[in-house]
C-alpha positions in Angstrom: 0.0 0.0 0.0 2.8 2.0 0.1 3.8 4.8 3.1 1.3 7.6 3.8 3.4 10.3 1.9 2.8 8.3 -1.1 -0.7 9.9 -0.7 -2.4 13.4 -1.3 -4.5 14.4 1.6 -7.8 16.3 0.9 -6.7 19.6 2.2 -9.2 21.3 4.9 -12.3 23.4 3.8 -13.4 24.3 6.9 -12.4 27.6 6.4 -13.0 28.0 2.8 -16.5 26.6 2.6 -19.8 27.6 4.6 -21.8 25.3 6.7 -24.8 24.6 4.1 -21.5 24.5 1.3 -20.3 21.4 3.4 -23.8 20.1 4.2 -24.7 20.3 0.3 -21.4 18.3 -0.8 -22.1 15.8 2.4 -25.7 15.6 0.7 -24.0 15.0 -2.5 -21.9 12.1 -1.3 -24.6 10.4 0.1 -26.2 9.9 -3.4 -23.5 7.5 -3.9 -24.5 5.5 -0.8 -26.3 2.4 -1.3 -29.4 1.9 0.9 -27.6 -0.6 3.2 -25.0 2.5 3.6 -27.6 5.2 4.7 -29.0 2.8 6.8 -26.2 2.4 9.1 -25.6 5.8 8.9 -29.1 7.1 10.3 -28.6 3.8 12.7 -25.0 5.4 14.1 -25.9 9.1 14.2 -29.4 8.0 16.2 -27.1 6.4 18.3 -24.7 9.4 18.6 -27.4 11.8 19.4 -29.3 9.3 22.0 -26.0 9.1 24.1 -26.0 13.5 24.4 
């Protein structure tokens, strides 16, 4: 697989993109996602918020 400087990292948007930007490409992504995938997904982050 090679050593991790073989590798481009995605650089950060945080500061370059608004919240609804990042929502919108996160909504994008999930497109992609099978129904299995968004699934677990909705299963984990119910999970997340029940523990708060």
């Amino acid at each position: 697989m090679g050593s991790l400087s073989d590798f481009y990292p995605m650089p950060a948007l945080g500061d370059k993109l608004s919240d609804e930007e990042i929502a919108a490409v996160i909504a994008n992504i999930q497109t992609l996602w099978t129904e299995e995938q968004r699934t677990r997904q909705r299963q984990a982050t119910e999970a997340v918020r029940a523990q708060k």
